[in-house]
C-alpha positions as CSV (number, residue, x, y, z in Angstrom):
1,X,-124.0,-62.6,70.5
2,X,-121.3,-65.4,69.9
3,X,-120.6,-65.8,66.2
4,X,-121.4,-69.5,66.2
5,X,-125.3,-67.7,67.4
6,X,-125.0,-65.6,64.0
7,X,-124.6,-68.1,61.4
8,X,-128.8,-69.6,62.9
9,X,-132.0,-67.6,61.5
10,X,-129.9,-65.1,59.6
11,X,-132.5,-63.1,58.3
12,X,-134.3,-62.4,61.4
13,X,-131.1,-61.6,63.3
14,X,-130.0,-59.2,60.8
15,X,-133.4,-58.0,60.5
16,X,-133.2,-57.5,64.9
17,X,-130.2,-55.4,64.2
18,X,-131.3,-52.8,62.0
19,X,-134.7,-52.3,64.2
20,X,-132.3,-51.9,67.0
21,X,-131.0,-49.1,64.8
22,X,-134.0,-47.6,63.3
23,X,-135.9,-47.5,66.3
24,X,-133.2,-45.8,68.8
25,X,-133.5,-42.1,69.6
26,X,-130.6,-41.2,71.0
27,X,-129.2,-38.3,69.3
28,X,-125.6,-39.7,69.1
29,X,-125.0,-42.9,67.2
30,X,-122.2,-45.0,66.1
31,X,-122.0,-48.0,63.5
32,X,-119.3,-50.3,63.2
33,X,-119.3,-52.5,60.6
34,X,-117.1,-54.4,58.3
35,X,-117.3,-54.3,54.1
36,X,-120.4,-55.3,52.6
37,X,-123.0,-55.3,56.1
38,X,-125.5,-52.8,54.7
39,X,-124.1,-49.7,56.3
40,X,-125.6,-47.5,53.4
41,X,-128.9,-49.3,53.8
42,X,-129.2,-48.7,57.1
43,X,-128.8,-45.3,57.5
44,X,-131.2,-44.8,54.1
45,X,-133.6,-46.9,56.4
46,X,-132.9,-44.3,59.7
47,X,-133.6,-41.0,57.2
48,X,-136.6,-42.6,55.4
49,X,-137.9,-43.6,59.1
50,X,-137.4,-40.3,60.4
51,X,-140.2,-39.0,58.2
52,X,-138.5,-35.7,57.4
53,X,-136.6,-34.5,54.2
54,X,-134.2,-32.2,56.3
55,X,-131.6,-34.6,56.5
56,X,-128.0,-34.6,55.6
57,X,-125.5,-37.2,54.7
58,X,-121.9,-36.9,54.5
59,X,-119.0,-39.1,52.7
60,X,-116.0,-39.1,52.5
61,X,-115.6,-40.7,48.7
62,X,-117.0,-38.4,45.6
63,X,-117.7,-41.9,44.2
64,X,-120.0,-43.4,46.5
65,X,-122.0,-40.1,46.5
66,X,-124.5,-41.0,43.5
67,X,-124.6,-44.3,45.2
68,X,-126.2,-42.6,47.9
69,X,-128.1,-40.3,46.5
70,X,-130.2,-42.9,44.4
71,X,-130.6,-45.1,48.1
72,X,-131.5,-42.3,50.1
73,X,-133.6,-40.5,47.2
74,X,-135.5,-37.5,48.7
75,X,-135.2,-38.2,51.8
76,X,-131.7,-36.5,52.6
77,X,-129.0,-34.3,50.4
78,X,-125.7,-35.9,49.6
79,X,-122.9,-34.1,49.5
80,X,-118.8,-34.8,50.1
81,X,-117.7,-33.7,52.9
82,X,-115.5,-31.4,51.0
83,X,-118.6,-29.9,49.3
84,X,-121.0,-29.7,52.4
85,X,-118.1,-27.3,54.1
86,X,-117.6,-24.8,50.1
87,X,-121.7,-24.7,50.0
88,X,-121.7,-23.4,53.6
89,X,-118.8,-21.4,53.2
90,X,-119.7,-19.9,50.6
91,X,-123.1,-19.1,51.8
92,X,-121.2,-16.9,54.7
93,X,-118.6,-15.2,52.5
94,X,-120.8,-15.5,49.1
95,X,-116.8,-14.3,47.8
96,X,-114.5,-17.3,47.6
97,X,-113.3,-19.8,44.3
98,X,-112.7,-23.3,45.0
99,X,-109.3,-24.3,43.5
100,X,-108.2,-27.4,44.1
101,X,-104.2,-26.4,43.2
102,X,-104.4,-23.5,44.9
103,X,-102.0,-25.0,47.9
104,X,-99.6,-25.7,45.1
105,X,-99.3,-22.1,43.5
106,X,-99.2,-20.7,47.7
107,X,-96.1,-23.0,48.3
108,X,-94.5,-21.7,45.1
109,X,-94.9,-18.0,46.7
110,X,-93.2,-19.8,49.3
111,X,-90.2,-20.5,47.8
112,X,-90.9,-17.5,45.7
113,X,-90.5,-15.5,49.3
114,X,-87.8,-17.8,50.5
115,X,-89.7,-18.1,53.4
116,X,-89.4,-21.6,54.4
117,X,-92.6,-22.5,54.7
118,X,-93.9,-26.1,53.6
119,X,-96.3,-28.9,54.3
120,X,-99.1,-26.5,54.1
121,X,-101.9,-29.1,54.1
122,X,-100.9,-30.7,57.3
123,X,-100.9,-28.0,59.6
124,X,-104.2,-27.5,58.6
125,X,-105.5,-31.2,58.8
126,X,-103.8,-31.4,62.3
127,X,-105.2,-28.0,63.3
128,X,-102.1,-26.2,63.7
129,X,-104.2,-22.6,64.3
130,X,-101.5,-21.0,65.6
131,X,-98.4,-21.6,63.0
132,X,-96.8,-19.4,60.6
133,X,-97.9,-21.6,58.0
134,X,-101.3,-21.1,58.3
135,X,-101.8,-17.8,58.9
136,X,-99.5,-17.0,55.4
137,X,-101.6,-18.9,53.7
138,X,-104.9,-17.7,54.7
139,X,-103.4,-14.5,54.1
140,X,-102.5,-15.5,50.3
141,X,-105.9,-17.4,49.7
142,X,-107.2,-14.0,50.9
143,X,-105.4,-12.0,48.4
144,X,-106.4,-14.7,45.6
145,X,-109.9,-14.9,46.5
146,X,-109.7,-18.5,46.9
147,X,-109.7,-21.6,49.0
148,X,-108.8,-25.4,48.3
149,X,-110.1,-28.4,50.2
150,X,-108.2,-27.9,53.4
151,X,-108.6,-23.8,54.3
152,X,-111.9,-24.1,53.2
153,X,-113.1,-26.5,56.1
154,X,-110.7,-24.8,58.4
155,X,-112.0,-21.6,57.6
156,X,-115.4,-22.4,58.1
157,X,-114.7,-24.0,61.3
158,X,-113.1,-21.5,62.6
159,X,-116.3,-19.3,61.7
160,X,-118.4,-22.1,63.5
161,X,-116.5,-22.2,66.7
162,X,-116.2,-18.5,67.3
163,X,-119.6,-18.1,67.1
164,X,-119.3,-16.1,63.7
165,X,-121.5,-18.4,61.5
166,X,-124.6,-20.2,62.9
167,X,-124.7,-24.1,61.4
168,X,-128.2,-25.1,60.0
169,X,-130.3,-27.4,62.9
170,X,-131.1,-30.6,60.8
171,X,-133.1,-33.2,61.6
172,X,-130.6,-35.8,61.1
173,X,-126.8,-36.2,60.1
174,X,-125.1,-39.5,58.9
175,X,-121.6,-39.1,59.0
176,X,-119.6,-42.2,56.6
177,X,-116.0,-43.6,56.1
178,X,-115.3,-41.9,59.6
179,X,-112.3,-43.5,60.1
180,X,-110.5,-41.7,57.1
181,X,-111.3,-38.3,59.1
182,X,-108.4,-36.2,60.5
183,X,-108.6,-34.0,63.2
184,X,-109.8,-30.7,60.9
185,X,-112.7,-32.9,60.0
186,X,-113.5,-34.0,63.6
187,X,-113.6,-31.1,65.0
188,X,-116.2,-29.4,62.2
189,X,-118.3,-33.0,63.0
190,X,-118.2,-32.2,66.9
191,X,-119.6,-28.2,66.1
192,X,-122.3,-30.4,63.9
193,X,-123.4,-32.2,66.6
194,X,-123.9,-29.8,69.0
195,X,-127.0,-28.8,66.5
196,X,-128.1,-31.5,64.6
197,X,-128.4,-35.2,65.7
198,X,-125.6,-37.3,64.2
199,X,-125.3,-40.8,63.1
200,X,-121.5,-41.7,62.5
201,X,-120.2,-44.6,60.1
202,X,-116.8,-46.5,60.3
203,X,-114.4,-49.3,60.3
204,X,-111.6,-49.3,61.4
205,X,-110.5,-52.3,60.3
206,X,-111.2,-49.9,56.3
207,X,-108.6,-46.8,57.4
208,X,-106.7,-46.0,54.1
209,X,-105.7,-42.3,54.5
210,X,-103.2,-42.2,57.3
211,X,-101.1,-40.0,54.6
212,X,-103.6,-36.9,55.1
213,X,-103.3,-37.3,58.6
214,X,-106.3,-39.3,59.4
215,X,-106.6,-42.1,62.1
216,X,-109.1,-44.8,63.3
217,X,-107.7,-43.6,66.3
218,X,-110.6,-41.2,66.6
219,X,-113.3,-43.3,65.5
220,X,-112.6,-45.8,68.6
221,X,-111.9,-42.8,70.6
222,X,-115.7,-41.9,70.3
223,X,-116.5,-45.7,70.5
224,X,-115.4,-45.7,74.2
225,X,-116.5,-42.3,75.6
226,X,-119.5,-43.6,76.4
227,X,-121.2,-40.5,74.7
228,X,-122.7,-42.6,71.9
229,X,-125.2,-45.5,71.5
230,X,-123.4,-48.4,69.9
231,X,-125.0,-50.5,67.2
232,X,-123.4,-53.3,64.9
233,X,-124.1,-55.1,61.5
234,X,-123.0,-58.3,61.3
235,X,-123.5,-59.9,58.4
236,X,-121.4,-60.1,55.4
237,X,-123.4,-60.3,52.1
238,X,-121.7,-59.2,49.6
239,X,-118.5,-61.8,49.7
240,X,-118.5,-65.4,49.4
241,X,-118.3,-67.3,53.2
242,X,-114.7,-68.5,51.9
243,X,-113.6,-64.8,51.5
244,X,-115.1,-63.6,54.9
245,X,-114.0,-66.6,56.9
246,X,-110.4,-65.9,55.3
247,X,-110.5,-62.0,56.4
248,X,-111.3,-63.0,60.0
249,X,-108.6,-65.4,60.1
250,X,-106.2,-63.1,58.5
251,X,-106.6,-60.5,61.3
252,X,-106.4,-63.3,64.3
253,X,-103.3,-63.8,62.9
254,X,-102.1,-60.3,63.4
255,X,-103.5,-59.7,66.7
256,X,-101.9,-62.9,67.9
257,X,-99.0,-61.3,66.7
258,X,-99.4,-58.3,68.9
259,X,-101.0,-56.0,66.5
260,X,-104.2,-54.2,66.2
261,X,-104.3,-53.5,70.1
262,X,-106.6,-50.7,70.0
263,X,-109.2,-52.5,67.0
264,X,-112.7,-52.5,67.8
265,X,-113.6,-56.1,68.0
266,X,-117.3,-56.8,66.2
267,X,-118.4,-59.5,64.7
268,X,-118.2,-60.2,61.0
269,X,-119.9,-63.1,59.6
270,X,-120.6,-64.3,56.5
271,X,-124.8,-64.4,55.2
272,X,-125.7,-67.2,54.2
273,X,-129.3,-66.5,52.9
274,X,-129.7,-66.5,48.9
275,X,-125.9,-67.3,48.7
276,X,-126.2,-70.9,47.7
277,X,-124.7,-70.3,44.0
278,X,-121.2,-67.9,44.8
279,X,-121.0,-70.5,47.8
280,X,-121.0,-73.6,45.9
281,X,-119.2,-71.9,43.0
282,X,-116.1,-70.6,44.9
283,X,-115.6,-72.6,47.9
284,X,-111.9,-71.8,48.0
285,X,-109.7,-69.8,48.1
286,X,-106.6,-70.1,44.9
287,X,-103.2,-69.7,45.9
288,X,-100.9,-69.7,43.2
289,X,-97.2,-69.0,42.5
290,X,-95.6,-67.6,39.4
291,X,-91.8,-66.8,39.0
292,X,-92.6,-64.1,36.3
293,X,-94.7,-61.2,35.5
294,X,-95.7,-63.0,31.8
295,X,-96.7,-66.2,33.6
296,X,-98.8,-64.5,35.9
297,X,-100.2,-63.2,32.7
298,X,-101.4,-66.3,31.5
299,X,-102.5,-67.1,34.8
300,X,-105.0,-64.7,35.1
301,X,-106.2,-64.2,31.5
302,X,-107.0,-68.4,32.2
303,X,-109.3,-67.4,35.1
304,X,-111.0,-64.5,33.5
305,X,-111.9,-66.5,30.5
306,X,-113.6,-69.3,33.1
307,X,-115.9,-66.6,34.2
308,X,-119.6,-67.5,33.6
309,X,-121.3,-65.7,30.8
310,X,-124.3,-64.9,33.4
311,X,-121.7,-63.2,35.9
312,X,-120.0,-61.2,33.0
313,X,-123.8,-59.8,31.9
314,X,-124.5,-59.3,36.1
315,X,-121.5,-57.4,36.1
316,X,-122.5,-55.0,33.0
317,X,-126.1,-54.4,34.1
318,X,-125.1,-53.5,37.6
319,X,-122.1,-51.5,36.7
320,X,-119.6,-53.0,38.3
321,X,-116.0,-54.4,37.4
322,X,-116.0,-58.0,36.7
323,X,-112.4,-58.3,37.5
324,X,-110.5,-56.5,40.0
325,X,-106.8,-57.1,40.1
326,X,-104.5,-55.0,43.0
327,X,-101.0,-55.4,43.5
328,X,-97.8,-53.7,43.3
329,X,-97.3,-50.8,40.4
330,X,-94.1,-52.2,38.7
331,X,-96.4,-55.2,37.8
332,X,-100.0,-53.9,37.2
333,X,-98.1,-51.9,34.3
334,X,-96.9,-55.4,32.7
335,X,-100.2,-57.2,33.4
336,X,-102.2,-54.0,31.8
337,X,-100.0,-54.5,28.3
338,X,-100.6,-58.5,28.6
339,X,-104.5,-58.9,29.2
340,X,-105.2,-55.7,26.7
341,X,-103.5,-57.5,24.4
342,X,-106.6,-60.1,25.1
343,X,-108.8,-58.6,26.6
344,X,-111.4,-54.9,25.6
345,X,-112.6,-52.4,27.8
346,X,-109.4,-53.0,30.1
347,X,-109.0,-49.8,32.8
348,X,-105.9,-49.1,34.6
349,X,-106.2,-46.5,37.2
350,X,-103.3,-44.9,39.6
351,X,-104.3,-43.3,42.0
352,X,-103.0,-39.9,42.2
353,X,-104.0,-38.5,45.8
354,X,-105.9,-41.0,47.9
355,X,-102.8,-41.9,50.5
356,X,-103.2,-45.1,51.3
357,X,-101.5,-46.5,53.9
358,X,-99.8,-49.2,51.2
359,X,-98.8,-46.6,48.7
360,X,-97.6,-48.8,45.7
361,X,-100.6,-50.2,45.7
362,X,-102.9,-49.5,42.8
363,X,-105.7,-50.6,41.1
364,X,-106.3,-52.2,37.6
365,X,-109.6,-52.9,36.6
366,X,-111.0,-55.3,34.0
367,X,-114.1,-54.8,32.8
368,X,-114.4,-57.3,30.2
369,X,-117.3,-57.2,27.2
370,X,-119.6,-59.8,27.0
371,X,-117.6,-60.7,23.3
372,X,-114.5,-61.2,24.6
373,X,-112.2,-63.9,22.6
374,X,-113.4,-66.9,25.7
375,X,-111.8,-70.1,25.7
């Protein structure tokens, strides 16, 4: 369907999209879709539909899993995918500790042992059975009685695949956030679906882990291998139409520069439908210019304080921030001392281990309290 086609009888069209999903039967399943398209809802409505509770869904991010478990309710358990692969894990072995720094104190035997051994988690993540690496420290997590994330899924794949361990039959899998999945994680997904039917999540367009060896790359490899239904969402409610018809011309532009070959084109439009008031109150996008970090400062604590009291209160009762503000590290720590000098309740987070593809990028969140000194 051309996009001009998407932006007529919105609700019925995005409403003939998620029947298309609901209603299929094939027992392999992919879903592309951009930010804010109702991914989560949709595969709540393919678990509720399937009239069983012996369902399983899988995330990537610990944070979106209470999210998840209060759309899907009974309907499916909700685990990381971290935490699916310890429970069955330690259902097989009954013997092993989870410890997240355990790679750290096996490197220090390392150097300890003068071995030379390093990069431990990568040979793992890229499924390097085979190398010296792995086997020392399967043999050290062996002699600690513990895994961390990475042995622990490789360990249990390797149980899976040599027909050591037999994986639960489910009714129905949803896979999310494939596109942050290295090839460890792949592979465990391909040994789930040869029991269990499997519903897999992505964008590719969303990838933010390439530093723990994930890759879109397999996410459109399964798009094209013609072993998978295809289904799309479309519609873009969460953003106002200026942010979404900014994001699509943002990545014409770098495909017309030669980028983004191997994307999976989809549509991504904005909805229109019970939007009139965020699209009449930010029709535009601000672009604006400061020569120092102080400006800037004043810049932004003017915006926040032009916030509508309603949106503030929206923000509180839905738990969400009411002001996100991403950029480069060397200034988010100037801008935190400015607007908590203004502002309360003002969060600054660094991210410690996510990876993400621009790694000075953080994130520092404003969550400001309804009595906050407003201009």
């Amino acid at each position: 369907m051309k996009t001009h086609e998407l932006l007529e009888d919105q609700e019925s069209k995005r409403e003939s999209y998620l029947t298309r999903i609901i209603e299929s039967r094939a027992p392999r399943k992919i879903i592309i879709a951009g930010p804010g398209t109702g991914k989560t809802f949709a595969f709540g409505k393919v678990l509720r539909n399937s009239g069983e509770s012996d369902n399983l869904a899988i995330t990537f991010i610990r944070k979106l899993v209470a999210d998840m478990e209060c759309e899907l309710d009974d309907y499916a358990e909700v685990k990381t995918f971290h935490a699916y692969c310890k429970k069955l894990l330690h259902a097989k072995t009954g013997r092993f500790e989870l410890v997240p720094f355990l790679t750290a104190v096996i490197e220090s035997d390392a150097n300890l042992l003068h071995t030379g051994y390093m990069d431990f988690d990568t040979k793992f993540q890229t499924l390097q059975e085979t190398s010296k690496e792995v086997r020392f420290y399967l043999r050290r997590g062996d002699y600690y009685n513990a895994v961390s994330f990475n042995d622990s899924v490789f360990r249990l794949y390797q149980l899976i695949r040599d027909n050591r361990y037999e994986l639960p039959e489910l009714n129905q899998i949803v896979v999310d956030e494939f596109q942050d999945f290295n090839p460890l994680e792949v592979a465990f997904i391909e040994e789930l679906e040869k029991r269990s039917p499997v519903l897999i999540v992505g964008d590719d367009d969303q990838a933010v882990y390439r530093a723990r060896n994930s890759s879109p790359d397999f996410l459109r490899q399964k798009y094209h291998s013609g072993e998978y239904e295809i289904f799309e969402l479309p519609f873009c409610s969460r953003c106002p139409s200026v942010v979404v018809d900014a994001t699509n011309a943002f990545i014409e532009k770098i495909i017309e520069a030669g980028a983004f070959e191997s994307r999976i084109e989809r549509p991504f439009v904005p909805y229109f439908e019970g939007k009139k008031y965020e699209n009449s109150t930010y029709p535009k996008l601000i672009e604006a210019t400061t020569t120092t970090v102080q400006t800037l400062g004043k810049f932004i604590t003017t915006q926040i304080k032009e916030i509508p009291e309603a949106e503030i209160a929206e923000s509180h009762k839905d738990d969400y921030p009411t002001v996100l503000v991403v950029g480069q590290r060397q200034y988010l720590n100037s801008l935190h001392k400015h607007l908590s000098g203004v502002f309360s309740n003002v969060e600054f987070s660094q991210s410690k281990d996510s990876g993400y593809t621009y790694t000075d990028h953080y994130v520092c969140t404003f969550q400001t309290e309804l009595g906050f000194n407003k201009a």
